[in-house]
C-alpha positions as CSV (number, residue, x, y, z in Angstrom):
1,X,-21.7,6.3,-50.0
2,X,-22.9,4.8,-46.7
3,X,-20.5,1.5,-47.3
4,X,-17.9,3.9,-47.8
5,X,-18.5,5.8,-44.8
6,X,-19.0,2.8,-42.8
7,X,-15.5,1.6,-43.9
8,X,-13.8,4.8,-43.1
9,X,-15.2,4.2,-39.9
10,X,-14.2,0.7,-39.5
11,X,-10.4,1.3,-40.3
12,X,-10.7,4.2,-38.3
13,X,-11.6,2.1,-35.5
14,X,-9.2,-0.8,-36.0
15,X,-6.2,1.9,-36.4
16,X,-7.0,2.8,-32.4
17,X,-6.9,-0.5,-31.7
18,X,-3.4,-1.2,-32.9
19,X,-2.1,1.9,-31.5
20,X,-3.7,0.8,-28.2
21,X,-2.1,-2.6,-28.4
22,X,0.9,-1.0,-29.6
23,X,1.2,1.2,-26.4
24,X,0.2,-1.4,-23.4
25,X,3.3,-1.5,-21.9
26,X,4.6,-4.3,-19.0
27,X,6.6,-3.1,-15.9
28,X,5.7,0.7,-16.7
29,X,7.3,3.0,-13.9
30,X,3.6,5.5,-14.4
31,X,2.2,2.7,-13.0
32,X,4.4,0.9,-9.9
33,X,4.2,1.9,-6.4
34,X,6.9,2.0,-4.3
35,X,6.4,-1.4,-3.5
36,X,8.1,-3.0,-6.5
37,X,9.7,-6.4,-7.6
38,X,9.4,-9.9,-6.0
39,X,10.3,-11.8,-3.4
40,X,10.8,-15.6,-2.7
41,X,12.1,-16.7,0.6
42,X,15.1,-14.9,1.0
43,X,15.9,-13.8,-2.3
44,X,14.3,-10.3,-3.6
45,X,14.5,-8.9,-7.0
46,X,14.0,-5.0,-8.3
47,X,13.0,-4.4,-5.0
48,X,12.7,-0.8,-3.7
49,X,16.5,-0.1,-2.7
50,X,14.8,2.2,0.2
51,X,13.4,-0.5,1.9
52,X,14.8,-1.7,5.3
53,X,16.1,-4.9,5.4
54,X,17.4,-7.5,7.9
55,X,20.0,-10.2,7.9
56,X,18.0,-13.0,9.3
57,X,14.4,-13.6,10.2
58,X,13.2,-12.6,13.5
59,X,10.5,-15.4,13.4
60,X,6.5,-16.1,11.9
61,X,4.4,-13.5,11.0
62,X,0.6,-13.2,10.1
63,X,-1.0,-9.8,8.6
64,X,-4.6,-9.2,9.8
65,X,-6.2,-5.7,9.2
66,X,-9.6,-5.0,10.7
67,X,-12.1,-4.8,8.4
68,X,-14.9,-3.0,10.3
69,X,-12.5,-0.3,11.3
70,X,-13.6,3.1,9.6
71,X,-10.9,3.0,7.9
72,X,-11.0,0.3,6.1
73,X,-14.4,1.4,4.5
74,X,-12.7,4.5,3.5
75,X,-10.1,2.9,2.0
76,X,-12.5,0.6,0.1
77,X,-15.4,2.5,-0.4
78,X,-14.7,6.4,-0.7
79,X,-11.0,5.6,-2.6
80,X,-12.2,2.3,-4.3
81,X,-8.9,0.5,-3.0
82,X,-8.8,-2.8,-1.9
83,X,-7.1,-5.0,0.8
84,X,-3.9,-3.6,2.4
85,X,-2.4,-7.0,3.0
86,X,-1.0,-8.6,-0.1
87,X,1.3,-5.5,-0.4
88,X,2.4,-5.8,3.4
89,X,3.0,-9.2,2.4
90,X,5.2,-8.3,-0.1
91,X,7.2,-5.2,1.4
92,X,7.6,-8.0,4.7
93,X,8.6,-10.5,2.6
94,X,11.7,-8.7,0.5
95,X,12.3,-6.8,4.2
96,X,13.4,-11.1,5.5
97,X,12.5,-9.6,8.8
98,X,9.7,-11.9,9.0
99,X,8.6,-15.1,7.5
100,X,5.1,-14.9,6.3
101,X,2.2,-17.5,7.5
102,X,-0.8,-16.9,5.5
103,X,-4.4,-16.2,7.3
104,X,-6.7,-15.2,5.0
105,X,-7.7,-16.5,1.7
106,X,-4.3,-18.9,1.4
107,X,-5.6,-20.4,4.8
108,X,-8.6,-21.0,3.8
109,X,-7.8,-23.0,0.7
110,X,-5.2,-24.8,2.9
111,X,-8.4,-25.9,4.9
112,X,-10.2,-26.8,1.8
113,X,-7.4,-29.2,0.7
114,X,-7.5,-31.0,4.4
115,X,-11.2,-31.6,4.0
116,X,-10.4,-33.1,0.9
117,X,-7.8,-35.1,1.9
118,X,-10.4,-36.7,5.3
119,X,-13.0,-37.6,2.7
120,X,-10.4,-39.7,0.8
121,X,-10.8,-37.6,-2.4
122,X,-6.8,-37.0,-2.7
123,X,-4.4,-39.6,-4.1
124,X,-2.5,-41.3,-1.0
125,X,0.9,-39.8,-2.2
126,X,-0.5,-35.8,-1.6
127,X,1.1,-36.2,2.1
128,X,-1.1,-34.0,3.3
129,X,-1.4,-34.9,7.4
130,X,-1.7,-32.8,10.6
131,X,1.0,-31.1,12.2
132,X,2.4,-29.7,8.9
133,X,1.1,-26.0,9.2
134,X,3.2,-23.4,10.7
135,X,2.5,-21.3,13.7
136,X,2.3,-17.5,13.6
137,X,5.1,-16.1,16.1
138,X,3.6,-12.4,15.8
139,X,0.8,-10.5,14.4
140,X,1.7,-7.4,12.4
141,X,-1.9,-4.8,12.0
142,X,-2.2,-2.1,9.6
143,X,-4.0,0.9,9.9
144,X,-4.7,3.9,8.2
145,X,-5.0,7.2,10.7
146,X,-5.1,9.7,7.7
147,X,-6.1,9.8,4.7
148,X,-7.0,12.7,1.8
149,X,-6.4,13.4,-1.6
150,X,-6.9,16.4,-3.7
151,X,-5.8,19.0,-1.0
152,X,-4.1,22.4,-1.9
153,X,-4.4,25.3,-3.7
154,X,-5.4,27.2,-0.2
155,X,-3.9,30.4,-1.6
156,X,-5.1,30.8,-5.4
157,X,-7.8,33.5,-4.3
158,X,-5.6,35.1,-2.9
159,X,-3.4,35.8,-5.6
160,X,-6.2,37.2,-8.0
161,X,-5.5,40.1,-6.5
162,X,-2.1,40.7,-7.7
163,X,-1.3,42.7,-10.6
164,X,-0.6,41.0,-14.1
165,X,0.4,38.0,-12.8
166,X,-1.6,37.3,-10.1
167,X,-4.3,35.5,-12.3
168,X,-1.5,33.4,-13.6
169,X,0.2,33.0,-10.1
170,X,-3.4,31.6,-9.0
171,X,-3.4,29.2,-11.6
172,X,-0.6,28.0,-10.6
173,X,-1.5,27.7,-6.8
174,X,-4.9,25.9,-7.9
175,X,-3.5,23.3,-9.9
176,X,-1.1,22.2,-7.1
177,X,-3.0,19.2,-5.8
178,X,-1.4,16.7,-2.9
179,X,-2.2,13.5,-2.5
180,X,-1.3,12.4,1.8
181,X,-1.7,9.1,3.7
182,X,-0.7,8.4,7.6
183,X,-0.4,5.0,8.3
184,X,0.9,2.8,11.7
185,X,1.8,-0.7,11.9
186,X,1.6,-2.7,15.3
187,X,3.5,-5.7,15.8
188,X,2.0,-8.0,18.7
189,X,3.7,-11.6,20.1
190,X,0.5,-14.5,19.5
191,X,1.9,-16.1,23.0
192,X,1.4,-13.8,25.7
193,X,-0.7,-10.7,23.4
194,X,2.1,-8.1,24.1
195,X,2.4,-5.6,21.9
196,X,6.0,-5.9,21.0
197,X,6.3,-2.6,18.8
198,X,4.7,0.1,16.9
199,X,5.9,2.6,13.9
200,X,4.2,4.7,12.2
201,X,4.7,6.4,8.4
202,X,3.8,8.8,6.3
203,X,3.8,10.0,2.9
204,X,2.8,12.8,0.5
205,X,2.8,13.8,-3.1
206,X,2.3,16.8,-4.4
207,X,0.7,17.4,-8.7
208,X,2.2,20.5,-10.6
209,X,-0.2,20.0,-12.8
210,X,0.4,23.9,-13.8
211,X,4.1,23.3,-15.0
212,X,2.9,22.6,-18.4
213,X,0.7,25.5,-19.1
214,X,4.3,27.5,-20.1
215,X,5.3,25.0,-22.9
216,X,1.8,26.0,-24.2
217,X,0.4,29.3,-26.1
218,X,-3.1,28.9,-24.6
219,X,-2.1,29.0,-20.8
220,X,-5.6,30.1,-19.8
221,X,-7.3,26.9,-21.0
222,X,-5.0,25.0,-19.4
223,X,-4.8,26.9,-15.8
224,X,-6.9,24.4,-14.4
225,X,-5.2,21.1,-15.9
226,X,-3.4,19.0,-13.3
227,X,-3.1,15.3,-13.4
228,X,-4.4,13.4,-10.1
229,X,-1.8,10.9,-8.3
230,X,-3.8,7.5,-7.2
231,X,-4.3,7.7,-3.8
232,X,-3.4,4.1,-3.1
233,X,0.1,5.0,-4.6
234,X,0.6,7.6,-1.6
235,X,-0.6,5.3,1.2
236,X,1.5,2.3,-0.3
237,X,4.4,4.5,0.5
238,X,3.1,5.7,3.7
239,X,3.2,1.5,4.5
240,X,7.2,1.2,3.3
241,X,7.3,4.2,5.3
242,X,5.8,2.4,9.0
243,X,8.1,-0.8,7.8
244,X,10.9,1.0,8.1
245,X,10.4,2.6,11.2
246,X,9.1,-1.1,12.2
247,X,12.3,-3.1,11.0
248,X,14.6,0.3,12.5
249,X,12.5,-0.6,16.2
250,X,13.2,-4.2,16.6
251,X,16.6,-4.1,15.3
252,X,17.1,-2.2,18.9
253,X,14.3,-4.5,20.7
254,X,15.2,-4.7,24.3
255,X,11.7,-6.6,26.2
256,X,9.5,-4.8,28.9
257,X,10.7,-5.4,32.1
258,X,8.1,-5.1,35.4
259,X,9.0,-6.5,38.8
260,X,7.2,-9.7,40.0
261,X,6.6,-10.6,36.1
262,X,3.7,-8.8,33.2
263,X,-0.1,-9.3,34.2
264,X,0.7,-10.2,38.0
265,X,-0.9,-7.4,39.3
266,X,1.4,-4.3,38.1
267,X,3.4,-1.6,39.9
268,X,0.7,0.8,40.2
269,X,-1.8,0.2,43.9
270,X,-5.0,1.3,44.8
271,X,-5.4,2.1,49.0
């Protein structure tokens, strides 16, 4: 009986294995962002249609985010998200407002191939030699100024108190969860340290996770049931959101004029 049971169990097992390999599904729309597709040099495919674009690049661009910002260690410790960069280097990329230049871990193995190369451990025909890298015309920063998920459902008390349906009604209100994200990208020329623009964005996503209690007969175990929307999802879209505005500002860029030049002494006097 107990190699019986133990069988039963084992094709139990391998039965929810197949179904979960029968299931995993590439490219699924549950899980994509709003940042979707590819992009290589100018050329973009399945790229969000909503995302600005422009006809020609407006020069080099490197993506830095600061790191001991509070922000960042909400992003990465409270919402267990990582780095905000390789997206931005995406959503830039398919935008071909900027050309991207690579400072962070693409740099550093850049580096790691030079010091290779001076030690003589490359073959003579890797043509690796100085003056090759590309300069950084501009700096774009990202930066989160708002952040929370899981808010709603102010009013569900509330409706308790209404007759027959109020109970329901609060249900309802409870299991409406939004998920919101602020964000603001700064875009600053690497010359002369001028900020040359600013946008921010903004998004927000709201769970009827009370919808589906009606299709069912036991609506009061279900009136708290709502299903929770990844926060990085909502601040992704907050990001395409700032781009936008970004890409919409320096299509109109007209420079900063100040009589007798920037950082000779300004217009405003002291007696």
């Amino acid at each position: 009986m107990s190699f019986k049971l133990t069988g039963v169990a084992l094709a139990s097992v391998s039965v929810l294995l197949l179904s979960a390999c029968a299931d995993m599904q590439m490219g699924a729309k549950d899980a994509k962002t709003v940042a979707t597709g590819s992009a290589a040099g100018s050329t973009t495919q399945n790229a969000n249609t909503g995302l600005q674009r422009c006809d020609a690049p407006l020069g080099t661009v490197s993506i830095i985010e600061d790191t001991s910002a509070p922000w960042y260690g909400i992003l990465t410790g409270q919402y267990k998200l990582g780095s905000t960069v390789p997206v931005l280097k995406l959503l830039v990329q398919q935008s071909n407002c900027f050309v991207v230049v690579d400072r962070g871990r693409g740099l550093d193995a850049a580096m790691s191939e030079r010091a290779l190369n001076q030690t003589g451990e490359l073959r003579k025909t890797s043509k690796m030699q100085k003056g090759q890298m590309v300069a950084a015309d501009y700096t774009v920063s990202p930066t989160i100024t708002f952040a929370a998920n899981d808010t709603g459902g102010g009013g569900a008390s509330l409706l308790n108190y209404v007759p027959h349906v109020g109970g329901i009604l609060a249900g309802v209100a409870g299991s409406m969860k939004s998920s919101e994200a602020s964000t603001l990208l700064t875009l600053v020329d690497n010359r002369s340290s001028v900020q040359l623009a600013a946008a921010e964005g903004s998004a927000k996503n709201i769970d009827y996770g009370m919808l589906a209690v009606f299709a069912s007969d036991n609506s009061r175990g279900r009136a708290g049931a709502y299903s929770n929307t990844p926060q990085g999802k909502v601040v992704v879209a907050a990001f395409t959101d700032s781009l936008n505005n970004l890409v919409a500002a320096v299509k109109q860029y007209k420079a900063q004029n100040v009589k007798g030049g920037l950082g000779a002494g300004g217009q405003l006097k002291v007696n």
